[in-house]
Backbone bond lengths (Angstrom), bond angles and torsions (degrees), N, CA, C in turn:
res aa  C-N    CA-C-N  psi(-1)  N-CA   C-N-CA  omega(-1)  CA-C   N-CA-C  phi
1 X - - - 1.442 - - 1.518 108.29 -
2 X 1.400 112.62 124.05 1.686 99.33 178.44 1.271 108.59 -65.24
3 X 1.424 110.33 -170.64 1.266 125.26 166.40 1.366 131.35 -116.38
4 X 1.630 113.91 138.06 1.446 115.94 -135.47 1.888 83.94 -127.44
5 X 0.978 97.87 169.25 1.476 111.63 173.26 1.611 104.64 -116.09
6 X 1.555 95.47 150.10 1.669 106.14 -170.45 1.710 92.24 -50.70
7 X 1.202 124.17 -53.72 1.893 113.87 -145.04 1.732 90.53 -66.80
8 X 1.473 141.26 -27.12 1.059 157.87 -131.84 1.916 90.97 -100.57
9 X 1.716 109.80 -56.48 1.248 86.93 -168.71 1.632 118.28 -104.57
10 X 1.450 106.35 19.68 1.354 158.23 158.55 1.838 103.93 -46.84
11 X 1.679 81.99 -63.45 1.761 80.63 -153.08 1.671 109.28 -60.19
12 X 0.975 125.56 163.08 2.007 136.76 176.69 1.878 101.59 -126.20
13 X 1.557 100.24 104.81 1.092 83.58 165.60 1.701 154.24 -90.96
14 X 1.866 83.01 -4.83 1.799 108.38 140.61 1.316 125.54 -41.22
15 X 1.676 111.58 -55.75 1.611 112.61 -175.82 1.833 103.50 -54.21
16 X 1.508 100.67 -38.94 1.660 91.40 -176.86 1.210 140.74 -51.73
17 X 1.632 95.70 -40.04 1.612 112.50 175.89 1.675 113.74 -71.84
18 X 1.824 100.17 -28.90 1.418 84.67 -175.54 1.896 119.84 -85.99
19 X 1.549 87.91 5.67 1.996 87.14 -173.10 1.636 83.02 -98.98
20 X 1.826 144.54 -3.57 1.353 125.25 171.31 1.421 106.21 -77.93
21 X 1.931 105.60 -22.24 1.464 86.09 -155.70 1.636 87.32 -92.17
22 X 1.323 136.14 -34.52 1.472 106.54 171.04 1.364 127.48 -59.47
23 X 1.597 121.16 -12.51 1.450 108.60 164.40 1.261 131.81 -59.13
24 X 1.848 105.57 -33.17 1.100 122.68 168.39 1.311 117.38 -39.51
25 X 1.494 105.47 -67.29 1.456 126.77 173.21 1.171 108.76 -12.40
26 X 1.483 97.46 -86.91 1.373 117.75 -164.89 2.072 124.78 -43.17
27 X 1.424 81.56 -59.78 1.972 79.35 156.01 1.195 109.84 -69.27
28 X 0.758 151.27 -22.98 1.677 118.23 174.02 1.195 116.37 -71.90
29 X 1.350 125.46 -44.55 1.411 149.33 177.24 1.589 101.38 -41.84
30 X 1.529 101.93 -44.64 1.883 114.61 -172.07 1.375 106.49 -63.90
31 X 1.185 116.80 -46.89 1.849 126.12 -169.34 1.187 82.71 -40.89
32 X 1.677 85.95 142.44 1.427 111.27 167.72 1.854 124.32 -80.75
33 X 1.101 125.01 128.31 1.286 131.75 176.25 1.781 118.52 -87.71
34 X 1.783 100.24 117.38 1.321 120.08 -163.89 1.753 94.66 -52.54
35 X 1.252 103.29 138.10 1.418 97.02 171.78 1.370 136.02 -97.11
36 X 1.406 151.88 79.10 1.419 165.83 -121.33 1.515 97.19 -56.37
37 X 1.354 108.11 145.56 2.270 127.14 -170.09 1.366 79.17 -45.22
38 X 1.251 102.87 160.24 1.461 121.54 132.25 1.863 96.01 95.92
39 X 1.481 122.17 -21.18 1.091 136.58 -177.37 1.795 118.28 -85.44
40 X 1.010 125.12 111.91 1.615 108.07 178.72 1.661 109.85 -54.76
41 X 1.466 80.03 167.26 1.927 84.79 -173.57 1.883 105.92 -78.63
42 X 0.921 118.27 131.52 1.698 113.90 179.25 1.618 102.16 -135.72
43 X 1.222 115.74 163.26 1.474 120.24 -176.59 1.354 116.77 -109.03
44 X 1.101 134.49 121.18 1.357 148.05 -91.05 1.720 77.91 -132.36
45 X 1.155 104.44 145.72 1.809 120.48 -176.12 1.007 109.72 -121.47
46 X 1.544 124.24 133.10 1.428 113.22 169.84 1.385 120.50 -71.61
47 X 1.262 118.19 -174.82 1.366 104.59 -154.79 1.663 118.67 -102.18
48 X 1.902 91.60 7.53 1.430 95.87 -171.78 1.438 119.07 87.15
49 X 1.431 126.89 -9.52 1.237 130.20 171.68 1.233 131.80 -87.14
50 X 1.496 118.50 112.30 1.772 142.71 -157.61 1.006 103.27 -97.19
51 X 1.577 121.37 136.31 1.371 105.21 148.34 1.443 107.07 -95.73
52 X 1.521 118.19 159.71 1.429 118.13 160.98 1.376 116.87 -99.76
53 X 1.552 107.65 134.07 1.530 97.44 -171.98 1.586 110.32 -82.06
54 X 1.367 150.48 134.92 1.057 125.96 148.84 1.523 159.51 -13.69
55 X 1.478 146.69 86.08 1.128 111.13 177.18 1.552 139.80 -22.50
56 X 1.225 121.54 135.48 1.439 115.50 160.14 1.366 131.15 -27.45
57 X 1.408 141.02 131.76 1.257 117.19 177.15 1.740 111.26 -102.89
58 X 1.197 135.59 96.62 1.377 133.19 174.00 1.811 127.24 -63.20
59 X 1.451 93.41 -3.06 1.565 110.04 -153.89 2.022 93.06 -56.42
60 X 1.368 112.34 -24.05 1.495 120.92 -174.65 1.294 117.14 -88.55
61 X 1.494 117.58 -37.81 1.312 123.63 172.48 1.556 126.91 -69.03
62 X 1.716 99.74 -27.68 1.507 110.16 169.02 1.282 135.01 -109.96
63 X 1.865 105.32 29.35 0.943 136.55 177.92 1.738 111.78 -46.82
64 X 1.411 108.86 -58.66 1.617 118.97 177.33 1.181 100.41 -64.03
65 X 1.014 144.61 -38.75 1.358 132.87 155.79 1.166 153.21 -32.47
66 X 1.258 110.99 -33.57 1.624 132.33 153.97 1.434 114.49 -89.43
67 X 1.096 121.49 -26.01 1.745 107.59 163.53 1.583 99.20 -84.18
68 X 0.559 139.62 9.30 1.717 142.71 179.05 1.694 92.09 -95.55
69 X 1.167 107.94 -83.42 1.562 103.55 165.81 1.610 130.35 -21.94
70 X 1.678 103.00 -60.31 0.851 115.79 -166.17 2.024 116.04 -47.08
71 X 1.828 94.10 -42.47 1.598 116.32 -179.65 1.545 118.33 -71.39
72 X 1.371 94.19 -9.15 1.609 110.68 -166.81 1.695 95.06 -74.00
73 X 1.574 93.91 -52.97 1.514 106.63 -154.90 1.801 106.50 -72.83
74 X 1.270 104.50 -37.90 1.270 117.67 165.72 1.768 109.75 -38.90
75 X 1.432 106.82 -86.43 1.052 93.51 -163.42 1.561 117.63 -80.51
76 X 0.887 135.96 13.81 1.602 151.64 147.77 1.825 120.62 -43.04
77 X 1.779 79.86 -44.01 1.727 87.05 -167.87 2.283 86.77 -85.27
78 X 1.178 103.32 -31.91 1.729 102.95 -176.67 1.692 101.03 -59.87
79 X 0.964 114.07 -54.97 1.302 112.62 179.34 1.785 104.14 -68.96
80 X 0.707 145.95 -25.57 1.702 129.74 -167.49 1.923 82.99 -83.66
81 X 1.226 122.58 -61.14 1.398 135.60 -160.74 1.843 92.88 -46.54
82 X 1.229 110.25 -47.21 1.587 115.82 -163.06 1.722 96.86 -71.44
83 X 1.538 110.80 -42.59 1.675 108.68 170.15 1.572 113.09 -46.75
84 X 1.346 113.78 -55.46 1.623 120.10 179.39 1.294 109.91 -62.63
85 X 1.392 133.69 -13.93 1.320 137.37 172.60 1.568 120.52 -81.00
86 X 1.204 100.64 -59.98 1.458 110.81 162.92 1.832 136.88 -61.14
87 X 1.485 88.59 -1.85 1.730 97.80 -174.20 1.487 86.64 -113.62
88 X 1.212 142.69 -16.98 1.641 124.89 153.41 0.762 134.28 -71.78
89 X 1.968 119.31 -31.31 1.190 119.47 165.41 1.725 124.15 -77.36
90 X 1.245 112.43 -6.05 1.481 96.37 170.31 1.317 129.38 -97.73
């Protein structure tokens, strides 16, 4: 496996597209709306509508990680059990 730098395996290149496409959003949302005859001119508000971006999801990247855990805990509890075994029999 090469070697990567934290910001490198860090980056999401989902998160990217989704903070262009709310930029998008957002200017368009800003344009100003022509205001119909007969109406005074007023300055036009957005409408208050956010997107929220998602957290990252790591649950895939730290996949080896929890079976790493998982073997940890395993044989942790085999070995403590084998300590309690061996301190009755002697």
């Amino acid at each position: 496996m090469p070697h990567q730098s934290r910001s490198q395996r860090r980056r999401q290149p989902a998160r990217t597209q989704q903070r262009r496409a709310a930029e998008r959003m957002s200017s368009e949302s800003l344009t100003a709306v022509r205001p119909s005859e007969g109406q005074p001119s007023r300055p036009s508000r957005s409408t208050g509508r956010r997107t929220t971006v998602e957290p990252p999801d790591y649950s895939r990247d730290y996949a080896y990680v929890r079976s790493d855990l998982v073997w940890i805990a395993i044989w942790a509890s085999l070995l403590f059990v084998g300590m309690i075994t061996v301190s009755f029999v002697i």
